[in-house]
C-alpha positions, 0 to 999 in steps of 0.5 A: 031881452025877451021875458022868460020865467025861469022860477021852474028851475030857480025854485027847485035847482037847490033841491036836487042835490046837485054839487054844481046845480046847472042844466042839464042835469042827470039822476041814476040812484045815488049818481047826480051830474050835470054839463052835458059832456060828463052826463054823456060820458057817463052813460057811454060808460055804463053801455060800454060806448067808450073803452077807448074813446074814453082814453084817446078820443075823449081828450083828442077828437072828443073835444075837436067835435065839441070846438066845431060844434061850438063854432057854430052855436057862437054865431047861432046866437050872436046878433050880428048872425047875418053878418057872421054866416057867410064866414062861417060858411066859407071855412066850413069845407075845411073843418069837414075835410079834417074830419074826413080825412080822419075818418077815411074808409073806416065806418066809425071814428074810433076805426077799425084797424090800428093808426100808427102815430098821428092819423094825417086827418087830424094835423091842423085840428088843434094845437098841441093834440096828443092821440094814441090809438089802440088796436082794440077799437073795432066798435061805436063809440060815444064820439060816434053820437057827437059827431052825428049830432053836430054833422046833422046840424051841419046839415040842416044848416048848409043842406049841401055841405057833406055833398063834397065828403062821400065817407062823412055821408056815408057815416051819417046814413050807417048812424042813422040805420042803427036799429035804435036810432032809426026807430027813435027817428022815426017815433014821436020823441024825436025832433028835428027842430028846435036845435037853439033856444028862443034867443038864438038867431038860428034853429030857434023853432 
């Protein structure tokens, strides 16, 4: 493996006063997380980005997004990646339809009119997925940033996978003209690439 000094984290992680000292990590005054999903909660909570994702999304399609995202980190750093891709591919139209078909004509996945019962886009995402939807869910949610993320390394990984799927294309170009995100695209904090770390097989540069 290649030889990476990791004594900048090993020296100081106990320093923190994390509870469970891990990358990344995340300080707000008194408040010390880390795992990604709870420091993004967090934040979505303190900007009002989850009143009802975080009681139906957050258990149900919050984590589907996270599942297909994961689909795709497992590959990006297995040696057999070349190997692996092609299958990756092949099923990769049929994870996006779930998802489109969720989605359907609404501009955010936490939608905008009130779903009775199980939307038909989400049966075959899960096993044993309970969802519920409230009426009041007329706005961007932190769901919302997760699924642009993995969406555009989705596409940055098969340029032409969202072609088939107009409403997903649609979602992505009204995320991405948002004001603040469109300026942090656009400024010198944003970066496209590296997507994986140095070990990955894939998006490593």
């Amino acid at each position: 493996a290649p030889d990476y000094d990791k004594s900048q984290w090993i020296n100081e992680k106990e320093k923190l006063g994390l509870d469970f000292p891990n990358l990344p990590y995340f300080i707000d005054g008194s408040t010390k997380l880390t795992q990604s999903n709870a420091i993004l909660r967090y934040i979505a909570r303190k900007h009002n980005l989850c009143e009802w994702g975080w009681n139906c999304l957050g258990v149900g399609l919050g984590n589907q997004i996270m599942d297909f995202r994961m689909s795709l980190v497992m590959i990006c750093y297995n040696p057999d990646f070349e190997k692996l891709k092609p299958g990756y591919l092949e099923q990769l139209p049929g994870k996006l339809k779930l998802f489109s078909n969720f989605l359907g004509d609404r501009k955010w996945f936490a939608g905008e009119k009130v779903l009775p019962g199980l939307p038909r886009g989400l049966r075959g995402l899960g096993r044993g997925l309970v969802l519920t939807v409230s009426p009041q869910c007329p706005q961007l949610t932190f769901v919302d940033f997760l699924m642009f993320d993995v969406l555009d390394q989705n596409r940055i990984f098969e340029p032409k996978c969202l072609e088939p799927f107009k409403n997903l294309k649609d979602f992505m170009d009204r995320f991405g003209a948002l004001e603040k995100v469109a300026a942090y695209m656009k400024s010198s904090r944003f970066q496209k690439m590296p997507i994986n770390n140095k070990m990955a097989k894939w998006g490593n540069k």
